[in-house]
C-alpha positions as CSV (number, residue, x, y, z in Angstrom):
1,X,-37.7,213.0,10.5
2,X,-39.1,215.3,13.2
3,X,-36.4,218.1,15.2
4,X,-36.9,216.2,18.3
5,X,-35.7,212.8,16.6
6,X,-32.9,213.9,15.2
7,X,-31.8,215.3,18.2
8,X,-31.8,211.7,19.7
9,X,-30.0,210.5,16.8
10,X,-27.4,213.4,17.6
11,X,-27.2,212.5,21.4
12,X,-27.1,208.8,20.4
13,X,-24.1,209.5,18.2
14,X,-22.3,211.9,21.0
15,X,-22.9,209.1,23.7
16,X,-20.6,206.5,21.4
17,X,-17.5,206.2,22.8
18,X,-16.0,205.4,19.2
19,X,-16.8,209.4,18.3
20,X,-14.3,210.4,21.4
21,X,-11.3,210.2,19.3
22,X,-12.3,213.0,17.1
23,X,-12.6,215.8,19.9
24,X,-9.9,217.9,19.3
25,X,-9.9,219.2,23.5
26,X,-8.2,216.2,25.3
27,X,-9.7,217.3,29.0
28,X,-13.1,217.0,27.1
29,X,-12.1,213.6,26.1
30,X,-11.0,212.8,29.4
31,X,-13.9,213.5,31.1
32,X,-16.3,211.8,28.7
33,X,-14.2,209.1,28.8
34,X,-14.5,209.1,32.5
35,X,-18.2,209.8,33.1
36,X,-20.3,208.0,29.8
37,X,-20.0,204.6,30.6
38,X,-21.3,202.3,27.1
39,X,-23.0,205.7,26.4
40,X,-24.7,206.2,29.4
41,X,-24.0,209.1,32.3
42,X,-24.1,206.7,36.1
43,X,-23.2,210.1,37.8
44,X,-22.7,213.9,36.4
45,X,-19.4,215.2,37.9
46,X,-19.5,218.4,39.7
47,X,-17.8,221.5,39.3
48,X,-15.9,222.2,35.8
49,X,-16.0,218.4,34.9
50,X,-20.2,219.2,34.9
51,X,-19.8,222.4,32.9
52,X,-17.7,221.0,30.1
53,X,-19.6,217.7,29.6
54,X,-23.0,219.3,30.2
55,X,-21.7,221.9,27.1
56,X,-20.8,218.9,25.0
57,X,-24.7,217.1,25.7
58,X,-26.1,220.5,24.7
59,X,-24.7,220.2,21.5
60,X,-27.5,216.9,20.7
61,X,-29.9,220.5,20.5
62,X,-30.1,222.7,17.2
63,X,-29.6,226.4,18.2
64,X,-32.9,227.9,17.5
65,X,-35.3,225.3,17.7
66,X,-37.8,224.5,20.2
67,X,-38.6,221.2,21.9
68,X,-41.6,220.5,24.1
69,X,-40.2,219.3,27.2
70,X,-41.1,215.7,26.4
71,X,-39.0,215.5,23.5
72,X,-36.1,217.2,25.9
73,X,-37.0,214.0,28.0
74,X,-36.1,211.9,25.4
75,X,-32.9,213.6,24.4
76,X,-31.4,213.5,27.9
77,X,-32.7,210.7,28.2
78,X,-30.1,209.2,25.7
79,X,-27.5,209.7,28.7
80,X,-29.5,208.9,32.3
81,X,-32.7,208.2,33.5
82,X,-32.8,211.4,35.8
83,X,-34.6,213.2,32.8
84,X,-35.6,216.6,35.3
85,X,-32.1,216.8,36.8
86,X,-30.6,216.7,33.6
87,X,-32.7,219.1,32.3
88,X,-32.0,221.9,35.4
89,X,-28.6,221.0,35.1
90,X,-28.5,222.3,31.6
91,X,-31.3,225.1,31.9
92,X,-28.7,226.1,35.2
93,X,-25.4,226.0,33.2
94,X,-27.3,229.0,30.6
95,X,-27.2,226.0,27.8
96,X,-31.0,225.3,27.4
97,X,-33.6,227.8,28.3
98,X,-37.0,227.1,29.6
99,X,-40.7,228.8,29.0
100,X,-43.9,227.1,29.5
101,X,-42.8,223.8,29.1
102,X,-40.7,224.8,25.7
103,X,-36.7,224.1,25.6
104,X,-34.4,225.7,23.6
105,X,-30.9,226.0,23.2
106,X,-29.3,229.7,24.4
107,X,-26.0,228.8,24.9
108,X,-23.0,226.2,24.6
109,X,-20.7,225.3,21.7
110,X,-21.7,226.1,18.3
């Protein structure tokens, strides 16, 4: 299995509501409760509500690895359609950083 699948295996797993129950931080819960609809992000909240739940999607990328940005395409793509704004949403946050076309994670939970 290559990096970039198993990352989509990871943001499949994160996007299913049934996981929700084992996050320990209940405003965490709250909000993906609020905003991941079957597994799918509609609309990304703004503010803090962004911040936390874009710091939980980063967590679908291995620290240290690198993704050519169509495999970060796919990953996001778990969660909404808007591939590019989810991708500067995250790059903005500090959680995924961006050269040449290359992702990888620089921030976010461990």
């Amino acid at each position: 299995m290559t990096q970039g699948q198993a990352a989509v295996d990871r943001a499949q797993s994160l996007a299913d509501p049934a996981s929700f129950d084992e996050i320990a931080d209940p405003a965490l819960r709250r909000v993906l409760r609020a905003y991941l609809v079957r597994g799918r992000l509609p609309v990304v909240p703004r503010g803090a509500k962004r911040s936390l739940l874009l710091a939980y999607l980063a967590t679908a990328f291995e620290p240290g690895v690198r993704y050519p940005e169509p495999e970060v395409n796919e990953i996001v793509g778990v969660w909404n359609p808007d591939v590019a704004a989810l991708r500067r949403y995250l790059v903005d946050e500090g959680l995924l950083a961006r050269q040449d076309s290359v992702y990888w994670r620089c921030g976010g939970w461990v």
